[in-house]
C-alpha positions as CSV (number, residue, x, y, z in Angstrom):
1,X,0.5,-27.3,-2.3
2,X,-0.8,-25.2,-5.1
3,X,1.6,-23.7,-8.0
4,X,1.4,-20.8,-6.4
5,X,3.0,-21.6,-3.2
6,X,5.7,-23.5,-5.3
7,X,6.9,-20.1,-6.3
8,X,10.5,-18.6,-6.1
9,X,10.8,-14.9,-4.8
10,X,11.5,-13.7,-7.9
11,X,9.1,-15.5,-9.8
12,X,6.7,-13.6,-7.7
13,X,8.1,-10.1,-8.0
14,X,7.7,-10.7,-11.8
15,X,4.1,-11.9,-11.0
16,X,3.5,-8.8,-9.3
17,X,4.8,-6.5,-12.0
18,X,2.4,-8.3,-14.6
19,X,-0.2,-5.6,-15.9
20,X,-2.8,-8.1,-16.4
21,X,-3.5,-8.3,-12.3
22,X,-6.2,-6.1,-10.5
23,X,-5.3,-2.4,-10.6
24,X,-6.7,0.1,-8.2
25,X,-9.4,1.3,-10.2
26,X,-10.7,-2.7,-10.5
27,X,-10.7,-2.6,-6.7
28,X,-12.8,0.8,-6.7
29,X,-15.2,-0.7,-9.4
30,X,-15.6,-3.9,-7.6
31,X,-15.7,-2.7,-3.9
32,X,-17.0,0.3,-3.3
33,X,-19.9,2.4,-4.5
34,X,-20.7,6.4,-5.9
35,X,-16.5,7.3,-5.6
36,X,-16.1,11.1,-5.9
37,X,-12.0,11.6,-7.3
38,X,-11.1,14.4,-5.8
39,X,-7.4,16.2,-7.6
40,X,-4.6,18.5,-7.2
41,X,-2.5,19.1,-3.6
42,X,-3.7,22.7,-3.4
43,X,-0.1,23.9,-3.8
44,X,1.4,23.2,-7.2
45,X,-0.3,20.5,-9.4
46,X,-1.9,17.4,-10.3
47,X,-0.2,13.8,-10.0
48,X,-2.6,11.3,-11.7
49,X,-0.2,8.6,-10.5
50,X,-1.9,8.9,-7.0
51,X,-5.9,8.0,-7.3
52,X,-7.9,9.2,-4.7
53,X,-11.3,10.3,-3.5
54,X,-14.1,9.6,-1.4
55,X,-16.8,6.3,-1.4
56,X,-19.1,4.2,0.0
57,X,-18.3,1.1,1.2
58,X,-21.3,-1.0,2.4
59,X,-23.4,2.3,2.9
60,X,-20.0,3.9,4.9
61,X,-18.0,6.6,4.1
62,X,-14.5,5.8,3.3
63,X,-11.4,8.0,2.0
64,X,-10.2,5.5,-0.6
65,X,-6.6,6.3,-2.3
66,X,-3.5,4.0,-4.1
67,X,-1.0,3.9,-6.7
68,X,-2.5,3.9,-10.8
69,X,0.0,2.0,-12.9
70,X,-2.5,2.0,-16.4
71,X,-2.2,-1.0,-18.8
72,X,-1.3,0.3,-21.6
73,X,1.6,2.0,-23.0
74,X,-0.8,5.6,-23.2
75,X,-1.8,4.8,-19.5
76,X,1.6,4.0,-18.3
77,X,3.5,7.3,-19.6
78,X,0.1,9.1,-18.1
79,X,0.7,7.7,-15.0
80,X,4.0,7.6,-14.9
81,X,4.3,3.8,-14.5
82,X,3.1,4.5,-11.2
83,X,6.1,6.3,-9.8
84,X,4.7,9.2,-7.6
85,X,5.7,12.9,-7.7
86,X,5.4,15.4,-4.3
87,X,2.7,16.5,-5.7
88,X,0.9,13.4,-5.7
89,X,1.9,12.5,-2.0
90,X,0.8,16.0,-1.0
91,X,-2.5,15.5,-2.0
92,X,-3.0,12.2,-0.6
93,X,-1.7,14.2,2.7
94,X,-4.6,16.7,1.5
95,X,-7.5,13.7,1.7
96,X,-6.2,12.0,4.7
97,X,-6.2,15.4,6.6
98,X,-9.7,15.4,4.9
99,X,-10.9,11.9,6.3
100,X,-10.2,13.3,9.3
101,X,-11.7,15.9,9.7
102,X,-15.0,14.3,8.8
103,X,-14.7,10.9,10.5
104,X,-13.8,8.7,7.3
105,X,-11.9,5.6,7.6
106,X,-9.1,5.4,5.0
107,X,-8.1,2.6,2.5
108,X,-4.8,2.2,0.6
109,X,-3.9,0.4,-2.1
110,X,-0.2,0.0,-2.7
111,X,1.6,-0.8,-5.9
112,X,4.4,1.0,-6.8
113,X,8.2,0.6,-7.9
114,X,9.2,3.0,-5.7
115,X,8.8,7.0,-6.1
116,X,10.0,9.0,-8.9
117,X,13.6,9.9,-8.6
118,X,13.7,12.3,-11.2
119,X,15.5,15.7,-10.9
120,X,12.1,17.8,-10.8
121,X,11.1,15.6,-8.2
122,X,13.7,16.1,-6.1
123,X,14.0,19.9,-6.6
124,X,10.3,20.0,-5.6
125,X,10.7,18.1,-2.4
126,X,10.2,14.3,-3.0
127,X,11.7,13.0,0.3
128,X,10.0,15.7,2.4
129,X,6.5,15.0,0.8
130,X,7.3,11.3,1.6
131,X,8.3,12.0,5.1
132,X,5.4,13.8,5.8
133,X,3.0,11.6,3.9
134,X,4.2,8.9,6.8
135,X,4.2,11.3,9.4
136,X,0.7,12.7,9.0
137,X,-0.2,8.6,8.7
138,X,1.2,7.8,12.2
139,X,-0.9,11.1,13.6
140,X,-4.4,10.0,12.0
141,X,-7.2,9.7,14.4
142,X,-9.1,7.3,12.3
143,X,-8.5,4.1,11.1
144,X,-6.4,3.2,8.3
145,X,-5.8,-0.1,6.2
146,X,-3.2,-0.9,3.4
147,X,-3.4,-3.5,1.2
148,X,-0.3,-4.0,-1.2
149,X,-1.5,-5.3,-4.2
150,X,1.9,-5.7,-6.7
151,X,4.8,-4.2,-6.5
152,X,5.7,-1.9,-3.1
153,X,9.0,-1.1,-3.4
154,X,10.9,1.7,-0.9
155,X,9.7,5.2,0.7
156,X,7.0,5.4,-2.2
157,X,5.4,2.3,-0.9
158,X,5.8,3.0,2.6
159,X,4.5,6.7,2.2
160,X,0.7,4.8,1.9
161,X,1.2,2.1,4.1
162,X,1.9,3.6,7.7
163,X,-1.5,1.7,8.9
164,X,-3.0,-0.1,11.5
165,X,-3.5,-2.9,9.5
166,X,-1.1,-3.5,6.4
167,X,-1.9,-7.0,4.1
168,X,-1.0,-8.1,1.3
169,X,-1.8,-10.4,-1.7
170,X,-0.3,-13.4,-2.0
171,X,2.0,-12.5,-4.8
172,X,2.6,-9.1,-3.6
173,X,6.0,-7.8,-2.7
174,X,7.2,-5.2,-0.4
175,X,10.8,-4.1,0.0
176,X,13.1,-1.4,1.0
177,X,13.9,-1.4,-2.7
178,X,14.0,-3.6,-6.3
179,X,15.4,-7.0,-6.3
180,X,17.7,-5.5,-9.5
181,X,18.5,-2.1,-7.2
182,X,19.8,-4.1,-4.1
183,X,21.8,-6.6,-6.3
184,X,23.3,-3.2,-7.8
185,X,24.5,-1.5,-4.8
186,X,25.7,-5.4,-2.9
187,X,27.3,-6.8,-5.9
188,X,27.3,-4.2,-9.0
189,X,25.4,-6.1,-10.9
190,X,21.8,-6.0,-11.4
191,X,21.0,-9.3,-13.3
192,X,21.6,-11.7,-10.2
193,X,18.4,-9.7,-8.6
194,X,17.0,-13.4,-8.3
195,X,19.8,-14.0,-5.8
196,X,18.7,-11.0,-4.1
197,X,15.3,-11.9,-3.6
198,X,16.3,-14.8,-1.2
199,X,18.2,-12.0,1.0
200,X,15.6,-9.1,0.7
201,X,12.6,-11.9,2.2
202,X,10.3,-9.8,-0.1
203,X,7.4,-12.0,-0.2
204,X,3.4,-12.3,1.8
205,X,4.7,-15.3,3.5
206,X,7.8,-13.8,4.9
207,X,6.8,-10.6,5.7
208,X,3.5,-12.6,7.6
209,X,6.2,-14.9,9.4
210,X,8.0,-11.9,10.7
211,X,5.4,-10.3,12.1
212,X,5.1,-7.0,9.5
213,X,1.9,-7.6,7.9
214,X,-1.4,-8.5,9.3
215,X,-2.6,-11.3,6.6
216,X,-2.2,-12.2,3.1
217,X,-5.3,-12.1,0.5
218,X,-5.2,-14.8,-2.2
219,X,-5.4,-14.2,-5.5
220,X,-8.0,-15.0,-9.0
221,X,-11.7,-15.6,-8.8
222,X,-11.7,-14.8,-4.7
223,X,-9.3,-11.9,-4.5
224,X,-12.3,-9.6,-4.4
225,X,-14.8,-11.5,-2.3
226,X,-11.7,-11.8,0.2
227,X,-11.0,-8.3,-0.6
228,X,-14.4,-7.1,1.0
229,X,-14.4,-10.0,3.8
230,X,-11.0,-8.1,5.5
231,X,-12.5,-5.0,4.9
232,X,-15.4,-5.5,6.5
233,X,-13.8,-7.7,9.4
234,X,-11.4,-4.9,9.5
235,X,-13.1,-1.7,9.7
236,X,-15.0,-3.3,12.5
237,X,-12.3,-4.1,14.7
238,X,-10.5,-1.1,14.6
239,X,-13.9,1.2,14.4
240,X,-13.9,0.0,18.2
241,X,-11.6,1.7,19.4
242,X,-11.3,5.2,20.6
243,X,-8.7,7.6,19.0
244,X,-5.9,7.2,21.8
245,X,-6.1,3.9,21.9
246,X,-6.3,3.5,17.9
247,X,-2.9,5.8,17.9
248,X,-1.3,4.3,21.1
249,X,-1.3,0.4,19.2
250,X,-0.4,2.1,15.9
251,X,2.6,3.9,17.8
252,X,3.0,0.7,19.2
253,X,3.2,-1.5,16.5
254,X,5.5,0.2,13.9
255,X,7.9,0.6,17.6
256,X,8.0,-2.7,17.8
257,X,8.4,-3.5,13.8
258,X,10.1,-7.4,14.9
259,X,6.5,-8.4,15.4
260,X,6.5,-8.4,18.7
261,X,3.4,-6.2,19.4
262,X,-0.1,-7.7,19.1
263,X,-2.8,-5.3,18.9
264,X,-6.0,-6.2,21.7
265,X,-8.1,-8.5,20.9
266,X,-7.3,-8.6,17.3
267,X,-9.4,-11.6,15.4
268,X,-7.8,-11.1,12.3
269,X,-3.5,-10.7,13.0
270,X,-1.7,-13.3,11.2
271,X,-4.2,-14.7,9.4
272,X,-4.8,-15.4,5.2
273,X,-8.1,-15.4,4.6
């Protein structure tokens, strides 16, 4: 068993936290080709905490869009430690609605602690923007594909992820909220989050076992090779089918969110590549 799989929960949401892991503009670099940013959600502003635009990806045009963290302590302030405003779910309502309209399949990369829960966010309308971020998700004619590459924590998370196929990496977490959050509203007291972690069942290999992602990515030198492998894998499978039937199994699946549902003749559900 490798050190990795020896893991507790929490040492993995820690792992995913760490700002030395692949951020979504290493996943840009390394995957795709000629990506045009495209900013602003046409109604009030600019949220450089969502990244998104349009690319190549093995010669096809692709809406790619995800959370930006930044490194440093410059980058992290810029980008608000990843925590999105409306704004910033607005416009990546703006390029979905986009890739749409010209026949793009759409790529998400999710890491996020959750969205900003600032007053200005809230006055601006943070949990309609989210709501309607999912909603215009579950409507999409084309197909989409999340990867959650740190941290997804709560409605900021799940505002990129409503997809057809959802993975994750293998030290990825996703979760209704932080560990130290839920230990805070069950027990008033944020430093047993650790304890938490074993209730929350945060982790790739839990989430796989119940049946609410599609596959788990590993991590270091083959993260990106694997990266590109699902993708490609990916995009061809669901390019197969036609727009009812893409939106009748995503309806379908996120219905039936115990796992239950298989999609048709699906070669890659369940699996780590």
């Amino acid at each position: 068993m490798s050190e990795s799989k020896k893991m507790q929960p929490y040492e993995r949401v820690l792992t995913a936290r760490k700002k030395d892991r692949l951020q979504i503009t290493d996943y840009i670099d390394g995957l795709f080709d000629d990506f045009i940013e495209q900013k602003g959600d046409r109604v009030s502003g600019e949220d450089s905490s969502i990244l998104g635009g349009v690319a190549l990806f093995h010669g096809r045009p692709v809406t790619v869009m995800g959370h930006r963290n930044g490194r440093t302590t410059e980058e992290c302030i810029k980008y608000n430690f990843g925590m999105t405003s409306p704004e910033g779910y607005r416009k990546a309502v703006r390029l979905m609605k986009q890739a749409q309209r010209f026949q793009r399949p759409i790529i998400t990369f999710v890491d996020t602690p959750g969205a900003y829960p600032g007053i200005e966010a809230e006055s601006h309308g943070q949990s309609t923007a989210i709501a309607e971020s999912i909603a215009a998700m579950c409507r999409l004619r084309v197909p989409i594909i999340t990867i959650i590459t740190g941290e997804g924590s709560s409605g900021g998370a799940l505002a990129l992820a409503a997809a057809d196929s959802v993975w994750m990496l293998e030290n990825a977490v996703y979760s209704i909220l932080s560990p130290e959050g839920f230990a805070t509203i069950l027990w008033k007291d944020s430093s047993r989050a650790a304890e938490a972690c074993g209730i929350m069942k945060l982790t790739a290999g839990e989430l796989l076992e119940f049946g609410l992602i599609d596959g788990i990515i590993p991590e270091g030198k083959r993260c990106l090779s694997a990266v590109n492998k699902m993708l490609v894998s990916e995009l061809d499978r669901l390019g197969k089918y036609k727009s009812a039937t893409l939106l009748s199994n995503r309806y379908k699946k996120y219905r039936n969110i115990d796992g239950t549902y298989k999609p048709v003749n699906s070669s890659q559900d369940g699996m780590r590549i």
